[in-house]
C-alpha positions as CSV (number, residue, x, y, z in Angstrom):
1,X,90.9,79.9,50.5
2,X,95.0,79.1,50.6
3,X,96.8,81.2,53.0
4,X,100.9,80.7,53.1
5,X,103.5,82.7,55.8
6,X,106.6,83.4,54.3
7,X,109.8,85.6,55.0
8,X,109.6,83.6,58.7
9,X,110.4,84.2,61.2
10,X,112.2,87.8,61.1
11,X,110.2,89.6,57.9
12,X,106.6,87.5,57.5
13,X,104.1,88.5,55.2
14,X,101.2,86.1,54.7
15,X,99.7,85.6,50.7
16,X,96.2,84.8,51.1
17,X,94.6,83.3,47.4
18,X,90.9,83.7,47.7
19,X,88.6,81.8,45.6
20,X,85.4,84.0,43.6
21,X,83.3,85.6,46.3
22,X,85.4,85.0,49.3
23,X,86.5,87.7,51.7
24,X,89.3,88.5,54.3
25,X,89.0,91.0,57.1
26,X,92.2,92.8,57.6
27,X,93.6,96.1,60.1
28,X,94.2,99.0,58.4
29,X,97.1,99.4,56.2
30,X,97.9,95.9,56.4
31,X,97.3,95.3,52.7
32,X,101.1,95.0,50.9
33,X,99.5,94.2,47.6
34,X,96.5,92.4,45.6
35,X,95.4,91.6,42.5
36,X,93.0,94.2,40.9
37,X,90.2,92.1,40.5
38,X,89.9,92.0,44.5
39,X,87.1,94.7,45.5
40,X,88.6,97.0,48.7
41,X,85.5,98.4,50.9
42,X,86.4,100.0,54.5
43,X,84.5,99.6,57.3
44,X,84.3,100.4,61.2
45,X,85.6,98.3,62.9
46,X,82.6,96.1,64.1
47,X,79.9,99.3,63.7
48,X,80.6,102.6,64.7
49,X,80.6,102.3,68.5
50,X,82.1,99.1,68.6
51,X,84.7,100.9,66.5
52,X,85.3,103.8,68.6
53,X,85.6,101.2,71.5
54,X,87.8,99.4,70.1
55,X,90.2,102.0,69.0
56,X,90.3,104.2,72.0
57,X,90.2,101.3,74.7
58,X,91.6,98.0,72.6
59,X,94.4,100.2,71.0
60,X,93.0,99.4,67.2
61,X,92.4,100.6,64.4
62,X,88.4,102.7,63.9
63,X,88.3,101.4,60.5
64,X,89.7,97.4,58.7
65,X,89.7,96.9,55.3
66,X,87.7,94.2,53.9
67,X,89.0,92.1,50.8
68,X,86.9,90.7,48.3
69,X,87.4,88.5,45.2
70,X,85.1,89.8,42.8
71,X,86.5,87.7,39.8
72,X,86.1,84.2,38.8
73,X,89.2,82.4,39.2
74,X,91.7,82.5,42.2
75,X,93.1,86.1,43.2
76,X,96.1,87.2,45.8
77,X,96.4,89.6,48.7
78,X,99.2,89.7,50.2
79,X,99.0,91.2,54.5
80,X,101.7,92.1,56.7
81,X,102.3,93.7,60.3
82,X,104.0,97.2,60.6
83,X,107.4,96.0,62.5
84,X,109.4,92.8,61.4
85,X,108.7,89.7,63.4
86,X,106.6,86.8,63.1
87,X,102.8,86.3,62.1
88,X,101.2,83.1,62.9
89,X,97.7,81.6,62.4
90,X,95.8,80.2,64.7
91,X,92.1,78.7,63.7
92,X,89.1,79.0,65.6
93,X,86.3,76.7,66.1
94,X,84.6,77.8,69.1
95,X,87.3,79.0,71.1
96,X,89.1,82.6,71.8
97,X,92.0,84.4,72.2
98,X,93.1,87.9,73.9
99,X,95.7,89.7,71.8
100,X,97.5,92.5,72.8
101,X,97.2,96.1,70.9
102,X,98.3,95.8,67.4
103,X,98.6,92.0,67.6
104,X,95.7,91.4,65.2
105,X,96.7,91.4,61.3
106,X,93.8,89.7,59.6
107,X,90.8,86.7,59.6
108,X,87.9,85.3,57.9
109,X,84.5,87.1,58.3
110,X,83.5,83.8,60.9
111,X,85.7,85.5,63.3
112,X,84.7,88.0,66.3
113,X,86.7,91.2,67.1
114,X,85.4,92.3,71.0
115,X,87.0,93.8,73.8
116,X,88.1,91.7,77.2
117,X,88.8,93.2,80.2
118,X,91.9,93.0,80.9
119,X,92.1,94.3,84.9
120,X,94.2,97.1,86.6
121,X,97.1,94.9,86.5
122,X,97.4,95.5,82.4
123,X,96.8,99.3,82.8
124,X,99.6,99.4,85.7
125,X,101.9,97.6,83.2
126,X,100.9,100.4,80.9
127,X,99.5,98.0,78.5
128,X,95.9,99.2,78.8
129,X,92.5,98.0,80.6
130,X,91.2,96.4,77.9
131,X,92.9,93.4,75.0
132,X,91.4,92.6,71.6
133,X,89.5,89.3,71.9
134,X,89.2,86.9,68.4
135,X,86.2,84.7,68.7
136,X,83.8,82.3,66.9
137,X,85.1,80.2,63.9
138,X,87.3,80.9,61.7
139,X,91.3,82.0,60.9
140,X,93.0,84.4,62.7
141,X,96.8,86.0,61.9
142,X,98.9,87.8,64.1
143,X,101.9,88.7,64.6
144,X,104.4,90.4,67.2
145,X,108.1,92.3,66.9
146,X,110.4,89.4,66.6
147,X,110.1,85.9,67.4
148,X,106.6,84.0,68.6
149,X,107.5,81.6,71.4
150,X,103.8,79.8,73.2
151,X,104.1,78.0,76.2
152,X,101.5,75.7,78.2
153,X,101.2,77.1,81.6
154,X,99.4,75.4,84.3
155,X,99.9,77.3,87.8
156,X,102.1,80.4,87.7
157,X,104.6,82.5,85.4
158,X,106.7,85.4,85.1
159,X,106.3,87.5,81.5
160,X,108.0,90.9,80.9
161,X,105.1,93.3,80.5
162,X,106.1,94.6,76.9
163,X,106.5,90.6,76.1
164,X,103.0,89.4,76.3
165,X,101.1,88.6,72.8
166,X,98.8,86.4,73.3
167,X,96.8,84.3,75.9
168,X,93.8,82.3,76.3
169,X,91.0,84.3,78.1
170,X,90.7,82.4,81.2
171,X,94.4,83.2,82.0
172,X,94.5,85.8,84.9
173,X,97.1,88.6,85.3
174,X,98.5,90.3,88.0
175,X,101.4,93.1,87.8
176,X,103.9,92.6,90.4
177,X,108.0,93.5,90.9
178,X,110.8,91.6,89.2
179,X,111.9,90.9,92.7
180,X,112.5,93.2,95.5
181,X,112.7,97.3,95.5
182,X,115.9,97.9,94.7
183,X,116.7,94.4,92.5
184,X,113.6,95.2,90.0
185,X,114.2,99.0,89.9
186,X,117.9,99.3,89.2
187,X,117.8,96.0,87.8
188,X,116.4,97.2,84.6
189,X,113.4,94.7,85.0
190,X,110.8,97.2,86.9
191,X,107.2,96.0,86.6
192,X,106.6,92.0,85.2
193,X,103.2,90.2,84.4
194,X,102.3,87.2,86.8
195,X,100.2,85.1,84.7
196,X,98.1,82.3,86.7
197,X,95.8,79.5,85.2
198,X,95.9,77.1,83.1
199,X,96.3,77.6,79.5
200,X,98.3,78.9,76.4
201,X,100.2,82.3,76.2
202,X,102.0,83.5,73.4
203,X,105.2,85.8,74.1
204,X,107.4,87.8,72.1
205,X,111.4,87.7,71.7
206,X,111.8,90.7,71.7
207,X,109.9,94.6,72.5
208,X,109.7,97.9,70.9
209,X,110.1,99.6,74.4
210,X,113.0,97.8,74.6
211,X,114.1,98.9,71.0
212,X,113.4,102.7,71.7
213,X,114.6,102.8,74.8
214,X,118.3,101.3,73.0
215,X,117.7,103.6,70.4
216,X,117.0,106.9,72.0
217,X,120.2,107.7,73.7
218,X,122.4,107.0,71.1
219,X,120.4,109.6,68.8
């Protein structure tokens, strides 16, 4: 298997050549295009329950698409995310990572879709109780609106709520205030994510809450 990310960073779409008899796992309606010797069969999203959990508590999709090459030479499929920004891959061996909801674009079939609790602090930041987890070993691509910028924290530090990707599961999270009362409300800042440990966290440049709430009063 050969995977490439083009269009970077603003418009990424990943081509993925799989050799005979090897398979992708991908979110619904990520598929752009694919050769039509590569076999399309739909699942749930980790069985049925695991589905339902998934989509109603992880913010995913019930079903993902798996990809097969049924031929016997290398074939293309080509995945992408449904907002323009950056996909990266990240490749497993053991480890995990949390993802935010609709984070997740594709992986191999070594890889582990579960649910982590993510704490009151995540639903109070209205980004829901519970994040995606990718485990086990294997390739994982996701993606974000906009730019992809990881830092190494070890102690504390400040994320807007609707920037968070990405972070390694020991990381804890805590919603707090920008600042004070009146600073973070009329501020424009409100709510923030506190994010203490050490470990990796992936942010995005820029937010679709920020986008719509741009957008809407100029319609």
């Amino acid at each position: 298997m050969k995977a490439t990310i083009n269009g970077a960073p603003s418009f990424c779409f990943v081509h993925i050549d799989l050799e005979p008899g090897e398979t992708i796992i991908a979110e619904s309606d990520a598929m752009a295009s694919m050769d039509a010797e590569i076999a399309m069969e739909t699942k749930f999203n980790g069985g049925f329950f695991s589905g339902l959990l998934k989509k109603f508590l992880g913010g995913e999709s019930l079903f993902v698409n798996h990809f097969t090459n049924k031929s016997d030479r290398a074939r293309r499929v080509t995945v992408v995310q449904p907002t323009p920004g950056e996909i990266r891959q990240i490749d497993l061996n053991g480890q995990a990572l949390c993802l935010q909801p609709g984070a997740y674009v594709a992986s191999t079939p070594g890889v582990k879709l579960g649910l982590k609790w993510a704490g009151l602090a995540s639903f109070i930041a209205r980004e829901g109780l519970f994040k995606l987890e990718v485990s086990g070993s294997g390739t994982v691509w996701y993606g974000a609106y906009g730019g992809l910028v990881e830092k190494e924290v070890d102690g504390a530090y400040i994320v807007d709520t609707a920037h968070l990707v990405a972070y390694d599961p020991q990381m804890k999270l805590k919603a707090q205030l920008a600042g004070g009362i009146l600073s973070s409300f009329f501020g424009g800042e409100g709510l923030v994510t506190r994010v203490e440990g050490k470990g990796r966290i992936v942010m995005q440049s820029r937010s679709l809450s920020g986008l719509a709430g741009w957008v809407n009063p100029r319609l």
